[in-house]
Steps between C-alpha positions, in 0.01 A plus 500: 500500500682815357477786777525912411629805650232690667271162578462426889746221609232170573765321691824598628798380336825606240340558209802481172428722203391351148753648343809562692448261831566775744318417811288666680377459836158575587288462774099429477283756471808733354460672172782303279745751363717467184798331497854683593515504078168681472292132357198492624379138381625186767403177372594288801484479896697377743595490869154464671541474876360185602 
């Protein structure tokens, strides 16, 4: 499930950019920002607390 910039964060977790794989760490709730390389498209999700 591919997330975007500017969507609220479902779950918390690293999400890695579609395009670059920068990661970015966002919690639940948050807005998800862009990626340190200004991509705003993360296609996958990773490091869900338990």
């Amino acid at each position: 499930m591919a997330a975007h910039a500017g969507e609220k964060a479902q779950k918390t977790g690293d999400f890695y950019c579609a395009k670059c794989d920068e990661k970015v760490h966002v919690t639940q709730g948050d807005t998800i920002p862009e990626c340190p390389n200004g991509h705003s498209e993360f296609e996958t999700r990773r490091g869900e607390p338990s």
